[in-house]
N, C-alpha and C positions, 0 to 999 in steps of 0.2 A: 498595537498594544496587546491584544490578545493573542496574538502568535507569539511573542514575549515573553504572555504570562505560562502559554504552554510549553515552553522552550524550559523556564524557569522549574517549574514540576516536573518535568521528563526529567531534566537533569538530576532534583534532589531525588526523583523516584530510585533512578539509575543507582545512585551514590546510594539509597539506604537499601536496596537491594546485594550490591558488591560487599557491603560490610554485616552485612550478615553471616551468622559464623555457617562452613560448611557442613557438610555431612562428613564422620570421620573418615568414608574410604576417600573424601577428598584430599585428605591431611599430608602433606606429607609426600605425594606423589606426583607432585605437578600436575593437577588435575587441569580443567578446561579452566573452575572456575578461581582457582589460583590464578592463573593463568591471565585472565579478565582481570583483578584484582591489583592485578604488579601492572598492568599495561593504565589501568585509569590513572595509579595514583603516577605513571611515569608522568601521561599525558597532561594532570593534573602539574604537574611540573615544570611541565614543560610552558603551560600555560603562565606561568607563573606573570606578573607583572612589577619589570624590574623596580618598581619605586615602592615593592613592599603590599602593592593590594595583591587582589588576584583575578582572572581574567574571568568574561562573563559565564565562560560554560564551566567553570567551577563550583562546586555545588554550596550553597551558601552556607549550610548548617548542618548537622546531624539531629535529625529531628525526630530520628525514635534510637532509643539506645537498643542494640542488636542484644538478643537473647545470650544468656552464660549455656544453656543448653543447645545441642545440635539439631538441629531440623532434620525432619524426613529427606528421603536423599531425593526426592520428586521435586523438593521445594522450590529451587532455585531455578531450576530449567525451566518451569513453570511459568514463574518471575521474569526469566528473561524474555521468554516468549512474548508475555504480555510488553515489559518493554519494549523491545524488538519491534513490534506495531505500532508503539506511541514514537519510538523514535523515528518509524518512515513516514508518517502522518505529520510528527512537526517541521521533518527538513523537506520534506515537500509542500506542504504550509508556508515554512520560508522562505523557499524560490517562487511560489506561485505569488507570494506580494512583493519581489524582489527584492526580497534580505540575501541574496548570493553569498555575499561577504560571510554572514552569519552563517547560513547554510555552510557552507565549505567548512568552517571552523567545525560545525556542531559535528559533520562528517568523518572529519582529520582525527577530531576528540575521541567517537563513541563508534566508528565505525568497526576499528581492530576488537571489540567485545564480539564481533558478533561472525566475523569470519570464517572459522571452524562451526559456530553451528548452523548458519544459511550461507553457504558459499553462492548456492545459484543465487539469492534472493540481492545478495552483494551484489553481486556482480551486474543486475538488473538496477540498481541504483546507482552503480558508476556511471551508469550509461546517459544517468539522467545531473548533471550536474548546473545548469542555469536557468533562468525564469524562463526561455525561451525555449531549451528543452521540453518543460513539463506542460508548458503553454501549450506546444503544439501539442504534445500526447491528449491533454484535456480537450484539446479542440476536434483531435480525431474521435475521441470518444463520443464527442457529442453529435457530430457527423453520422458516427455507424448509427449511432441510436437513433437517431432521427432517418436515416434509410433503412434501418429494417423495419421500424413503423409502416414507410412510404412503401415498400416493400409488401407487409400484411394487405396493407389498402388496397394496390395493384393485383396481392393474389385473388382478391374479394372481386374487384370489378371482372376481372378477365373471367370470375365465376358466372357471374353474374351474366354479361353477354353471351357465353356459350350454354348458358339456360337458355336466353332469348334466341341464339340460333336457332336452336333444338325446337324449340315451341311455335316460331315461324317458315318451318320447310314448306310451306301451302304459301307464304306471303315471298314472293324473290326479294322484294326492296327491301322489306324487313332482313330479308338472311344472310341479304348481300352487307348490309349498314352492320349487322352485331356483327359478321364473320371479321370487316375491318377492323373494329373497334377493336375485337377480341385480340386482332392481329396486332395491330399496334400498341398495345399495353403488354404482349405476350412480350414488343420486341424491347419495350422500357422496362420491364421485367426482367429480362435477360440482362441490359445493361444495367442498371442497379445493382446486380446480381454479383457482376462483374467486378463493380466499386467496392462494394460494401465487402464484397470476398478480402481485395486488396488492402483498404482498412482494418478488418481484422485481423490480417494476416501479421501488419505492423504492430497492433494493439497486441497480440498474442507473443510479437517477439519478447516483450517485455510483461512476464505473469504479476509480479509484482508490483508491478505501478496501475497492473490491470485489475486486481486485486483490493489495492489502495485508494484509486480512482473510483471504484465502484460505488453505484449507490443502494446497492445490497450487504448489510451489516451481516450477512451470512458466510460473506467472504471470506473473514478470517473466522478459524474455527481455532481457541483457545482453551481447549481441557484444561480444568484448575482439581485438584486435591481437595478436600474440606479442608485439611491443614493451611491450605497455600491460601486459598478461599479466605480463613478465618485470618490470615496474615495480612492480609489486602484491607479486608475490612478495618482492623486496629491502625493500620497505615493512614 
């Protein structure tokens, strides 16, 4: 129900973002966000449902009437931006509870908005298209993070006995026990090392889901305008 309710909000966000009037040097020259505009209401169309309703990723209302005045020309790229996040957050939202079906529609729908202005970021989301997909990306994440932890710990012991070598040269038992210890955590060390290289290496083919996945909200960095700022807020 709550991946629903968010599905439901990204969608009318979307829609009262696209109908908002352009900037005039967008008027008139096929701009991006023309462009965006003729592709939703196609998609919108295309969604249609033959018996007269309309389909769920339709957006339900218009629920702020778009300004008779033109926005700063910052506005809308701003806008999508912020969209642009909400939309990879809820179709990866709706694979990770196994909405596929919905996911793929929400994709099909909202995906051509955003083509020309994240082409890599696109194309890091095709990659990712079933609960099984993003399952396992999640589940590697969780993997790396939990061996660089094991990782820290391992650099901390292997410190820790080549003190005690160091401090036992007069004890043999003593220097012979840290020297192994020291050895054999150096050598789990290395292998972890190994692993967790190979983990991220996977994690990093894909910036966006690595991004999205994170549990540092620093990850997306979002610059807003006061204008765009103040537009949000009234929204």
């Amino acid at each position: 129900e709550q991946v629903r309710n968010c599905l439901n909000g990204f969608v009318d966000f979307q829609s009262w973002i696209l109908h908002l009037p352009d900037h005039p040097r967008n008027h008139g020259g096929g701009g991006a966000m023309t462009q965006n505009n003729n592709v939703m209401d196609e998609n919108h169309a295309a969604n249609r449902d033959p018996n007269g309703g309309t389909h769920a990723l339709a957006p339900r209302n218009d629920n702020t009437q778009a300004s008779a005045q033109p926005l700063p020309t910052s506005v809308k790229p701003e806008l999508m931006a912020v969209s642009f996040a909400l939309f990879v957050h809820t179709y990866l939202d709706a694979l990770e509870v196994g909405m596929e079906s919905t996911a793929r529609q929400l994709r099909q729908t909202f995906l051509p908005l955003y083509r020309a202005l994240y082409p890599n970021d696109v194309r890091d989301l095709m990659e990712c298209s079933t609960t099984q997909h993003i399952l396992r990306f999640n589940s590697t994440m969780t993997e790396y993070h939990e061996s660089y932890g094991k990782l820290k710990q391992l650099a901390d012991q292997v410190t820790k006995y080549q003190i005690r070598k160091e401090l036992s040269v007069g004890n043999l038992n003593e220097y012979r026990k840290s020297t192994m210890n020291a050895h054999l955590l150096q050598s789990e060390y290395h292998r972890r090392t190994l692993l967790s290289t190979k983990m991220l290496d996977k994690i990093q083919d894909l910036p966006l889901l690595e991004r999205a996945r994170s549990t540092s909200a620093a990850q997306w960095t979002l610059p807003l305008a006061t204008s765009t700022y103040a537009l949000l807020v009234e929204y």
